[in-house]
N, C-alpha and C positions, 0 to 999 in steps of 0.2 A: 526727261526722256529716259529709256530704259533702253540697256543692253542687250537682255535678256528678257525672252518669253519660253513660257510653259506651251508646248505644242498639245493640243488634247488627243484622248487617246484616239479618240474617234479616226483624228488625221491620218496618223500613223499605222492605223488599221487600212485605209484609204489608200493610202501611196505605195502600200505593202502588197496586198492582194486584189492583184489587177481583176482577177475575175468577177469577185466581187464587185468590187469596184464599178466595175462596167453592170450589175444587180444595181446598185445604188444608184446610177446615174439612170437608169430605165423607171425612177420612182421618184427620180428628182422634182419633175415640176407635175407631180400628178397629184388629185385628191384623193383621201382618201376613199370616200365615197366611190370613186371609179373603179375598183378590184372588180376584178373580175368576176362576171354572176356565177359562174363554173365552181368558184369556190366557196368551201361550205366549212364548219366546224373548224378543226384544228388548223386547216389549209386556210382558212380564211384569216386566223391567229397570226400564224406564221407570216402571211401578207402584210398584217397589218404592223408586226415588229420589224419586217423589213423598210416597209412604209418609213416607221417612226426614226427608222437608224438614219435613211436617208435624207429623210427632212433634219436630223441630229447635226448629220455630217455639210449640210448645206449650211447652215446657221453658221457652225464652227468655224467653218473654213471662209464666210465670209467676215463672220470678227477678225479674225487671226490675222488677214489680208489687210485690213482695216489698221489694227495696231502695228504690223509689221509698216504701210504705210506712213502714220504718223510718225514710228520711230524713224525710221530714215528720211524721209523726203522732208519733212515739216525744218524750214530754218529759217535764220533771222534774216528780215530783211525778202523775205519772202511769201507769199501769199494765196491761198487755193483759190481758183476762178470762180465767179459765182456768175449764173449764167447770162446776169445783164453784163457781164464784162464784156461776152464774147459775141452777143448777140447777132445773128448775120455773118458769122465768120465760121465757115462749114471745116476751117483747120483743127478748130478747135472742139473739145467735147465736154459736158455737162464730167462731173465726179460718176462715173457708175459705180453700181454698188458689187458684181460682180460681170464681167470681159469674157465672151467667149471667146476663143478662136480654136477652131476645130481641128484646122488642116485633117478632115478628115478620118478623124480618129473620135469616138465617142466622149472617150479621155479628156482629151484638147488641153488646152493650157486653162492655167484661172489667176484672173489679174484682177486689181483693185488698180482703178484710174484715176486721176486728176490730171488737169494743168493747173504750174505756176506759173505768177504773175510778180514780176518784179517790183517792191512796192519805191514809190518815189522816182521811179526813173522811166525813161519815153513808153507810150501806150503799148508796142510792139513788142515788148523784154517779157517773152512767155515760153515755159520749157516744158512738155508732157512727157508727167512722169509718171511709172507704175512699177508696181512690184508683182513679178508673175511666179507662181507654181506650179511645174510641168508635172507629165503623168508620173514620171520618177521622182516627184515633190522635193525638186531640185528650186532651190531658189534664186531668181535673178533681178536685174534692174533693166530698167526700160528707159529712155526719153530719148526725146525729139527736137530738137529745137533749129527749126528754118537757117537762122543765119552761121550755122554749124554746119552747113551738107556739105561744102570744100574743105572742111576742118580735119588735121588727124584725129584720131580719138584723144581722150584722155587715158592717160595710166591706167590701165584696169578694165578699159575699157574696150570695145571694138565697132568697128563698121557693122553693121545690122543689112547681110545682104547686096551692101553697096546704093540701101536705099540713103537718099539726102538727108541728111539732118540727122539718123537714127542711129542710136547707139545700145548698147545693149552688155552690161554687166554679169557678169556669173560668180553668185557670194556665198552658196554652201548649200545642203540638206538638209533637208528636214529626218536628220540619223538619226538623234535624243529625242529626250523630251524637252530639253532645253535649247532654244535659238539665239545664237551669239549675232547682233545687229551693226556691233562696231564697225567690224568694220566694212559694212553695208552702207552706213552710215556716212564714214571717211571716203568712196566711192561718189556716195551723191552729192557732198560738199565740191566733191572735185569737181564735179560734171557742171555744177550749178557756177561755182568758180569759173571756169571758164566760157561757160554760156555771158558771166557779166561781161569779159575779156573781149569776145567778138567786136 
């Protein structure tokens, strides 16, 4: 596992300039085929690099969510749910590949999701965890885990609204181009640690 990841610039373009920003996400899930007929010659150009940058920045930022996951949540003795685990059980969710949630805002948050599965021990020892980055490409930790809702948090950790079970870390920015994971890392050991402890 790595400590450290290269943010692309793409991101960092992205977390910067909200306006844009909010350009790119209007091209997020379009083809390009669909520009608009209005546009012709150079304007049609200009569309279509905008096009490119946002599909650019969708890609990127769903690796990035991807490795940041694996570096922090993946540990021993632990295991990502594969979706015969959970079959029938509406608590739980397939891995997405990218999580909206909007509240609202075009922005919205972007999370890379799994649940773990406690490997060797009672069918029930499962934690959902993600890693999310807000529109200030703030980076945080997520999980859930049922027999935690009475629980105080862990170190580092806080109540998520007062909803049960949910917890919710805060572990840095996305400022460099380089992303420190440690101690994101020593955050979701904690959480997982005492998810066993319940």
């Amino acid at each position: 596992m790595t400590d450290r990841l290269t943010v692309p610039d793409s991101l960092g373009y992205f977390f910067k300039e909200g306006a844009d920003a909010r350009a790119i996400l209007t091209l997020w899930n379009t083809r390009l085929e669909d520009a608009p007929r209005y546009l012709v010659g150079d304007e049609l150009a200009q569309y279509a690099q905008g096009w490119l940058m946002a599909q650019t920045v969708k890609v990127d930022l769903f690796v990035l969510l991807q490795k940041i996951w694996d570096a922090v949540w993946q540990s021993p003795g632990w295991s990502v749910l594969k979706p015969e685990d959970y079959a029938g059980d509406e608590n739980y969710f397939s891995r997405a590949a990218i999580a909206w949630v909007t509240d609202g805002d075009d922005l919205g948050n972007h999370c890379a999701y799994s649940v773990l599965k406690r490997e060797k021990v009672e069918p029930g020892r499962k934690v959902s965890a993600a890693v999310g980055l807000d529109v200030r490409g703030s980076l945080s930790l997520w999980a859930w885990h049922e027999a935690m809702a009475n629980k105080d948090p862990v170190a580092g950790w806080r109540k998520f609204d007062g909803d049960g079970g949910q917890f919710v870390a805060d572990v840095g920015e996305i400022t460099t181009a380089k992303l420190d994971l440690a101690n994101a890392r020593r955050q979701a050991l904690a959480l997982l640690k005492a998810a066993d402890n319940v």
